[in-house]
Each structure stands twice: as C-alpha cells, then as structure tokens.
N, C-alpha and C positions, 0 to 999 in steps of 0.2 A: 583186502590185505592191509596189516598195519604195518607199518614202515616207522624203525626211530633212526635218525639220519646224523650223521658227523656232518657240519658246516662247514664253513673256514675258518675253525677255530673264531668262530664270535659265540654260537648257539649254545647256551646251557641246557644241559637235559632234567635240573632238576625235579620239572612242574612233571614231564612222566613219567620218572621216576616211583611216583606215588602207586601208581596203576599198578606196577607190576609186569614182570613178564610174560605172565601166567594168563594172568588175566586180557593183557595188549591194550593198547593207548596209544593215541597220535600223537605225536608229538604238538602238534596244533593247537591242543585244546581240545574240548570236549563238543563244541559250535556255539552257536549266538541262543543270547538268553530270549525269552517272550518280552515283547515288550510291555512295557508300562503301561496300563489305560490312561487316557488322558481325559480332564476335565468335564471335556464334553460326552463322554462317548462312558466312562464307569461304569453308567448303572444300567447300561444295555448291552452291553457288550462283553464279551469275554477274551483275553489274551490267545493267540492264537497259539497252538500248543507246538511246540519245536517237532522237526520230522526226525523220527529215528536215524541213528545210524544202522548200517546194515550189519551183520554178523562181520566179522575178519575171517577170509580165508587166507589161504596156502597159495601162493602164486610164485611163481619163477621170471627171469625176465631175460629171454635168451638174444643174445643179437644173431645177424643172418652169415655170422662165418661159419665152416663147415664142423660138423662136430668130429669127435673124436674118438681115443678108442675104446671100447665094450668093456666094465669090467663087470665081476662076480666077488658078492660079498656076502660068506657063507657064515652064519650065525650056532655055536654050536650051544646043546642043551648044557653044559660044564661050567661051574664058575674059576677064574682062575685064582680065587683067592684073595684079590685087593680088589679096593672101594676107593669110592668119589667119596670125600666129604667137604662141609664148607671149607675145612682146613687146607684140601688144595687150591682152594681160590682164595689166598690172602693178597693183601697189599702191605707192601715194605717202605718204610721211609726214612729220610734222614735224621741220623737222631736231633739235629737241630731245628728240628720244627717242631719236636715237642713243643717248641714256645710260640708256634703259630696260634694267635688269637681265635681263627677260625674252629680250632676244636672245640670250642664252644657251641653247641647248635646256633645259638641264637646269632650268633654272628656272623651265619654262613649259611651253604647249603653245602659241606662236604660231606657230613653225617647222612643228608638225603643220597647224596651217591654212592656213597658204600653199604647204605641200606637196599640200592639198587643190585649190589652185587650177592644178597643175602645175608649172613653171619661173617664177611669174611675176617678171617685171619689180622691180627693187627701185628709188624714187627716194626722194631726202631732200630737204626742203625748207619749203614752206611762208611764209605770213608771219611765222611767229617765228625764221627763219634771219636776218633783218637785225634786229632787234626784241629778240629774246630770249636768242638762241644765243652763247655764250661759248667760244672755240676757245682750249685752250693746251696746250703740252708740257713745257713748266716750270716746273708745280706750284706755277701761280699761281691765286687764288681769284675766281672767278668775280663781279662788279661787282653790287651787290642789284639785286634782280630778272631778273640773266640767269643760265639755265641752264648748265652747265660741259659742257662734253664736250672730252673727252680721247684720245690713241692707243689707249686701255686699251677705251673707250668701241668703237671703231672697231676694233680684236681681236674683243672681244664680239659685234659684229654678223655680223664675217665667217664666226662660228660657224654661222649660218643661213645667211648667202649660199653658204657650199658646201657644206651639207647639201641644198640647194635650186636649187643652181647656177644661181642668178640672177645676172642682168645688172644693173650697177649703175649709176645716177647721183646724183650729190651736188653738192648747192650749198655754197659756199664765201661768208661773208658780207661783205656791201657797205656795209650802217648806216651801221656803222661804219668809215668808210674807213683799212683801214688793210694796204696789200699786203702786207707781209713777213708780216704774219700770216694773212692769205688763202694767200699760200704755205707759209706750213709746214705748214696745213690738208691741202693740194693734196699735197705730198709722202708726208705720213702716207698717203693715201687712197689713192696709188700705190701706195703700198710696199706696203701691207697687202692691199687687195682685188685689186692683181695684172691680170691680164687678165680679171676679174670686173668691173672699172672699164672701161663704155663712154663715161661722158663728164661732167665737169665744169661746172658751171654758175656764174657768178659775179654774185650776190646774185638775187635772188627777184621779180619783178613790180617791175623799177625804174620804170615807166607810176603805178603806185598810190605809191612813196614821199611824194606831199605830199598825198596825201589825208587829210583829219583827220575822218571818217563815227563814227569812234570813238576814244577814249582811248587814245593811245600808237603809233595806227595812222599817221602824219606823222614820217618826219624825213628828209624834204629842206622848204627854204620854196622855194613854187612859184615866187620870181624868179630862185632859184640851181638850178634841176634841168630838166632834157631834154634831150633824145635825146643830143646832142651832148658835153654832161657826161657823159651816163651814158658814153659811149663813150670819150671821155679817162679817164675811172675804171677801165673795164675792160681801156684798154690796159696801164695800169699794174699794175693785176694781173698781167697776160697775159705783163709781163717781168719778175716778179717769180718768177711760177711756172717761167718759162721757166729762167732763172737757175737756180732753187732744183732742180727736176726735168726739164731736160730738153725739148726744141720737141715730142718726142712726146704730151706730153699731149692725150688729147681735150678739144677745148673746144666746148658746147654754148651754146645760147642765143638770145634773150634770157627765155622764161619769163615773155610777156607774152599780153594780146590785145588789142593793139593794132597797127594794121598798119605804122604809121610808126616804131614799136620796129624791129619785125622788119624793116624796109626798114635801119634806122640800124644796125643789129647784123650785118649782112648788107655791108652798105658799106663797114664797117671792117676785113675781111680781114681779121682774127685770125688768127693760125701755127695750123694742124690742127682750123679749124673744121670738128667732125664733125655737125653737124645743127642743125637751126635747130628753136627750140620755142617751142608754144603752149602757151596755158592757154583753158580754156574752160567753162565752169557753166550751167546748163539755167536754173536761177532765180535773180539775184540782186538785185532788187528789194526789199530784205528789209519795207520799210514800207507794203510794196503787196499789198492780195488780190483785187486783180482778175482775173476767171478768164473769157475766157482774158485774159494777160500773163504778165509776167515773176516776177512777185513768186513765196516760197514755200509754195504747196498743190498738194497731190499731183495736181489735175487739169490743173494748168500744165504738167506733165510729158507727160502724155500730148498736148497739140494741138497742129496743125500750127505753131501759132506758134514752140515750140521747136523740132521738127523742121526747121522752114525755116534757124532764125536757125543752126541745127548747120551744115548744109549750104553756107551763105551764109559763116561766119565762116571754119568750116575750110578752104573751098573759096579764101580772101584766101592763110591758108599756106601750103596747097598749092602754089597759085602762084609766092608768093616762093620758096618752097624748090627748085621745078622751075625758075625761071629759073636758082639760083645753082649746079645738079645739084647738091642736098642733099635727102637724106631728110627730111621734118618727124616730131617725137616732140610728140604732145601730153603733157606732162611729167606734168599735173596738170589733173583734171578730176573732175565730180561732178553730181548732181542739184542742190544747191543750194551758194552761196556764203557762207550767212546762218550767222550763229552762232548755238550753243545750241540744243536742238529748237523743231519749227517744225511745219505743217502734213505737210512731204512727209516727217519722219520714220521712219523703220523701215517705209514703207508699201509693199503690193505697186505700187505705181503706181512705186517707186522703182526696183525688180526689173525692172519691163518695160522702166522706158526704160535701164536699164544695157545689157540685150540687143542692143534696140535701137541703141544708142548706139554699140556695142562693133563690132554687123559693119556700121552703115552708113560710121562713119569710115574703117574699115578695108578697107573695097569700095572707100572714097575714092581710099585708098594713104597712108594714116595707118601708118609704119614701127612707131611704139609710144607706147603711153597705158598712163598709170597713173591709178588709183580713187583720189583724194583720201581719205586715211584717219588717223584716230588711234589711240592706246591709250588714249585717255580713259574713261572711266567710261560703261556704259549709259544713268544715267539721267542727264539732260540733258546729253549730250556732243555731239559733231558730229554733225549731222542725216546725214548726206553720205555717212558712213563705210560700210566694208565690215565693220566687225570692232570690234568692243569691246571695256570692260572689265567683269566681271560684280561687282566692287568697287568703291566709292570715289562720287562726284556729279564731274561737269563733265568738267575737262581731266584730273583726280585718277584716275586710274584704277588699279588694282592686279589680283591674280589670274589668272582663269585668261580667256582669252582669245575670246569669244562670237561667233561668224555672225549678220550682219544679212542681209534679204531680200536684197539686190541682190549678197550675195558668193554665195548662191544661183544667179543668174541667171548672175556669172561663172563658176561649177563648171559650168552647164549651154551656154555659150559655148565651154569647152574640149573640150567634145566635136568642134568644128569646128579643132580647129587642127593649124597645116602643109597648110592645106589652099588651092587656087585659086576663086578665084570666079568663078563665072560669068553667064552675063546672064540676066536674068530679067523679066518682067513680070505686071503682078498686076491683075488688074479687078477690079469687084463692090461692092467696102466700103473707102474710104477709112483704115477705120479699122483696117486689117491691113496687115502688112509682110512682105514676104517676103524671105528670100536663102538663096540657093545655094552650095554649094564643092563640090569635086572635089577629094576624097582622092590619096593618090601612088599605095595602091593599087587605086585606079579607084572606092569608091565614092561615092555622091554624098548628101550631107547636106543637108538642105532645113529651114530655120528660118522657122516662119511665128509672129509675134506679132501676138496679138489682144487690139490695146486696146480692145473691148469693156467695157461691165463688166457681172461674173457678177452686179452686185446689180441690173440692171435685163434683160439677157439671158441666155440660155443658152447659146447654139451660133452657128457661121456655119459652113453648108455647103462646104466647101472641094474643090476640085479640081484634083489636083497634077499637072499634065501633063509628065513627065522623056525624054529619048531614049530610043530606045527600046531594048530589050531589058534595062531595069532596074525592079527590083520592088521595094515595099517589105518592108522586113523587121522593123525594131527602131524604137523613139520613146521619146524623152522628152518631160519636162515640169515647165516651172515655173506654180503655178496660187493659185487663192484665191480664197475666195467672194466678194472683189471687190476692184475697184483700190483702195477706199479704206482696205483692210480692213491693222490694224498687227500686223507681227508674227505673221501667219497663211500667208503664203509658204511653200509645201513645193515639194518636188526629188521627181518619179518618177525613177530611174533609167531607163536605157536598158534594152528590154528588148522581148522579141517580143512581138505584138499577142496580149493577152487574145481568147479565141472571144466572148467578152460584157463589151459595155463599153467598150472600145477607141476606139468612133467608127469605126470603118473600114466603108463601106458597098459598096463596093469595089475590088478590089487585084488590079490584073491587070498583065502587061506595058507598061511606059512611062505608064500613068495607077495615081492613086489618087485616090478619093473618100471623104472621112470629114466626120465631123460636129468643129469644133474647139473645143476649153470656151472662153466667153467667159474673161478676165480671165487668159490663157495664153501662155507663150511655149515652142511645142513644135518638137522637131528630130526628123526623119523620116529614117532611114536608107535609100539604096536601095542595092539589088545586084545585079551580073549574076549 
C-alpha cells in the first residue's frame, strides 16, 4: 500500500509529487542506493543490488468500533450529460501574489505541486484585487499599503502556466475606479499569457464592496453602489480594454453570489462575454458555532445543511447561465470564508467535503471551479487553502511550498477526469455519496465518500452494483482516524485490491461488495 501523508505542516510533498498518482510513490523516497566499492574490495566484488520494492496494493485500515449501516450504490448504464475536467480542479489566488517570486520554477517548488494536481485551473483574484492590488507599467511605486504588481510580475507567472499548461483567469481592479489602467492590466495579460488566457474578470465580489464586517473591507458607501453602477463601471472598462486590446477579449463575470449580480451582469451584454461566475463558501458565518449551521467547524462541513445550500445556490447559476447559453465557472470557492484559522482548519472533514464538493458541482455542469487558496504561511494563514507556506505566520508566507488535506482530496478527484457522468442511486445511510463517470476508454470510476466518522465508527457495508460485464480491479483512498482529526489526511494511491485488508468481501461480474473505512473518500476502478 502506498501511503502520501499530511505532517504537522513541516513535510513538503514536492519530491512525490514527481511519481505521480497513477503510477504511486512513498512519500520516503525511493530506498538506500548500493553502495560504493571501496579500495580494497573493487576489482572483486560487486555492489550489492537494492531489494525490490513490492507492488502497491489496495488496503483499508479499519479500527475495532462497530460498523455501520449497509448501503446500495446502483450504477446506471445512462450518462447524465456533464463531465470531469482538469478545469474543475483549479486553484485560486490572490491577485497580490502575482508578484510572489516563487512563480518562478526555479525559485520554488509550487509549480511541482500543481503539477501534482494535473492541468489545473489557474485564477487571480480575491478580495485584495480591489483592496490591496497596485497595477502599473511605468515604474510607478505602489500607494502604502497596496501591493505592486507589474508585466515583469505577469512574465514570472507565465513560467508555471506553461510548465503546467493551465488555463487562466485574472481579475483586473475596480476599488479603485480607474479604466485606462484596468486596461493596460488587460493588455499586459493578453499579450503575455497568450491563448493560456480564458477569461478576464473586472473587479472581485462587487455585491460585498460596502460591507464594513471588517477593517478596510467597504469602499463603495451603500447609497452610491448596485447593480446598476457596478454595471456603468464595467462598461467603461469594457471600452477601455476594447480600445486598448481588441473586442476579442474574454470577458467573464460578475464573481459574485448573489443572484441579482449575476442577473445585472448578464443583462448588460458585454462584447465576448465568455461565462458568467460564481463565488460560493460552505461556512461563512464566522461569529457563529452552531453546529449544524453555517458558521466555521469542521462538522458544518459535513451536513446536509451545507450540501443543500451547495445545490440550491449553484443550482440559481446554473440557470442564469443556461438561459443566456453560457457555461457557469465557479471562479472561487472553499470550505470556509472566515479569515485566519478557525475550527475547520487543515481538518480531514475539510478533505471530504472538497471531494464531495468537486464531483457534485460538476455532475451539476459546473464548466470550472477553482480552490480558493494562498501562499500565506501554515501557521495561521487561510483556513480554506489547499497549499501553504512552511515559513513566515499569517498572510507572510515564504519557502518551500506544503499540501494541506483537501489538496489531497483534489489529487484523489483527478483520478476521475475527462471523464462522463452517469446516473447513479444510493440507499442505506444518508451519510454517504456516491458518483460515477465513464472514462473515454470505457472504464468506469465510482467515488463513494463516507462522512462517517472513524472516531465513532468503523465501516458501512457497501454494494456497488455497475453494468454489467464490469469488475473491479484498482481503488484508492483518502482516509483518517476521523473527521475531526488535523492534519492526519493520507492518499492510498491507486492500486489492485490487497488479498487481506482491502475490504472487498466480494468481486464478481457487475457487482462488488466491500466493507468501506468510516471517515473516507474512495474511487473504485472497474473494467471489462
């Protein structure tokens, strides 16, 4: 069994990284080299040859509480029409790291860890694109307290975007209303990122501009700001950039979650609007620990309450975006919206509902969602993130580049993509999910996550009923001795079912029956 493991935030994963998921790697290293002949011994002797490692299997790792209740997860032969691709596994960031050094390969290994995640998704943005973010090309100094970023800045990055041949999107700032320089922004971004630029966004969450919840968080006053302004403000943009680069620009938006944004941004027929986007957060109650609600602790994550309100809210976009035949991108998305850590921090419960989150949107026909994320510092930096910094406190972050649980759960998500979904039903235990795809080349991947928890049960009997003449053959898993448990999140790779341990009770033609760990999100290979 290979095992990639979350430390206490010291462990970097970049060295297996390299391996792949696919293929699996210890996080340990590969083992000790042969040694050297020495002097005496050279010309008679030969290095003793390293002992293999053994295959990786499929193993589970159940504790002795009692299990739990039986479900059924029926797999039908129909597709229901939307797909996995790398574009639902992006990663989101502030737009003021564009001018983190690190996007340089050579400076770093972040480029090795979102190579870990595949192709994924690149977006910029955040609340400190209107707030904090300082845009100029002539080597002007940035106003105290706002960040600088530059063309030099935007070179820099495109170093990983095609190392990584991601997709990109960038927001361009609105704070500060000021379009000629939202256009030069827009130009630079063209020029540089090329056809790696899917789509442009102009300013960030303009719904939240007068809120004052925090320090510095307000600058619109709520008598001069909605919908209506924001949408005179963006056309001016819109012919500023047009001017500056051309009507081909992609223009995205508005980067809210709110329904009358997206209706107001929508209305106003922008030249080459290419997708309409949401923003959406599991918890952002941040003064509330009521469980279940909104507020942030890791058991919010898990109940129907959030489940529902995912369904209910994405389900408002969808709509808008299918009446105006536009894709929706959720742009920007996460377990929590609270700042600083919090309850649902680095926790495995953070890990299941990413899974979760990742293929139910995208069953939806969510085109692409990126992980709200920083380069801040490990210790108290963004609860939300997928990736750290193993240096610095807060937003400070420096070094080398860390995996948090839930960028686990996306490594274990891409085992599913380019793939079709199909219809599925699941009895038994409310408190398991299932879904389905269909690979291009016929086989079929089945994700069952059990929110369980391992710290109060063991197992729920599972029965995976597929079409027929398909058997299973390979399983992963992301696991933990319980949801609440921080920083305890491991990766089984993919790999054939151990004769012991496995959970597989049995594996025949079109059915499979296994026992599945509490506190797990596993993906079951089948094949003819």
């Amino acid at each position: 069994m290979r095992t990639f493991v979350i430390s206490k935030a010291t462990k970097s994963l970049a060295a297996m990284l390299i391996c792949g998921l696919l293929a699996g790697c210890s996080s340990g290293g590969s083992g000790q080299n042969p040694q050297e002949p020495n002097a005496s011994n050279s010309a008679v002797a030969s290095p003793p040859k390293p002992t293999p490692e053994p295959l990786p299997e499929f193993a589970q790792e159940f504790n002795k509480r009692s299990a739990g209740k039986a479900a059924t997860l029926t797999v039908g032969a129909s597709n229901l029409g939307t797909s996995l691709s790398d574009d639902n596994i992006g990663v989101s960031f502030e737009a003021t790291e564009l001018s983190d050094p690190r996007w340089d390969p050579a400076a770093g290994n972040l480029d090795e860890m979102l190579i870990g995640l595949g192709q994924p998704g690149l977006r910029f943005g955040g609340n400190v694109l209107d707030r904090e973010m300082f845009w100029t090309s002539t080597g002007e100094k940035a106003p105290k307290g706002k960040t600088l970023v530059t063309p030099q800045d935007l070179e820099r990055v495109m170093k990983t975007v095609e190392k990584i041949d991601a997709k990109v999107t960038i927001g361009i700032p609105l704070g500060t209303y000021d379009p000629k320089r939202g256009a030069d922004m827009a130009k630079y971004a063209v020029e540089i990122f090329g056809d790696h630029l899917v789509g442009i966004s102009i300013g960030n969450e303009p719904n939240g501009y007068t809120n004052d919840a925090r320090p510095g968080l307000q600058i619109r006053e709520p008598s001069q700001w909605n919908e209506k302004k924001f949408v005179t403000q963006v056309r001016a943009y819109a012919k500023e950039i047009d001017q500056e680069t051309g009507p081909e620009v992609p223009l995205v938006g508005p980067g809210v979650f709110d329904g009358s944004w997206m209706s107001a941004f929508l209305d106003a027929k922008l030249p080459n609007t290419t997708a309409l986007t949401q923003h959406y957060y599991a918890t952002y109650d941040c003064s509330s620990d009521n469980i279940p609600g909104r507020g942030p602790e890791w058991q919010n994550l898990l109940d129907p309450v959030v489940s529902n309100s995912a369904k209910k809210m994405i389900g408002i976009g969808l709509e808008k975006a299918e009446a105006k035949k536009l894709p929706l991108w959720v742009e920007e998305t996460g377990s929590t919206s609270c700042p600083g850590t919090n309850n649902t921090s680095r926790t495995h419960a953070s890990a299941l509902w990413t899974v979760d989150h990742i293929f139910d949107t995208a069953s939806m026909g969510v085109e692409r969602m990126n992980m709200h994320s920083m380069l801040g510092a490990c210790r108290g930096g963004a609860p939300m993130s997928v990736v750290c910094s193993a240096e610095g406190t807060g937003e400070l972050g420096a070094g080398q580049v860390l995996a948090q649980p839930n960028y686990l759960a996306m490594r274990l998500a891409r085992l599913s993509i380019g793939s079709q979904f199909m219809k599925t039903t699941l009895s038994g235990d409310k408190n398991l999910q299932g879904y389905a795809v269909k690979a291009k080349n016929g086989r079929v991947l089945v994700t069952v996550v059990n929110k369980n928890d391992a710290a109060k049960n063991s197992k729920n009997p599972v029965t995976v009923n597929v079409p027929q003449g398909y058997k299973a053959t390979r399983a992963a898993q992301i696991h933990a001795p319980g949801n609440g448990e921080i920083e305890a999140t491991e990766l089984t790779a993919i790999a054939p079912f151990a004769a012991k341990g496995s959970g597989v009770t049995k594996n025949a033609a079109g059915k499979l029956q296994l026992d599945v760990a509490a506190s797990s999100a596993t993906t079951i290979e089948f094949t003819k």
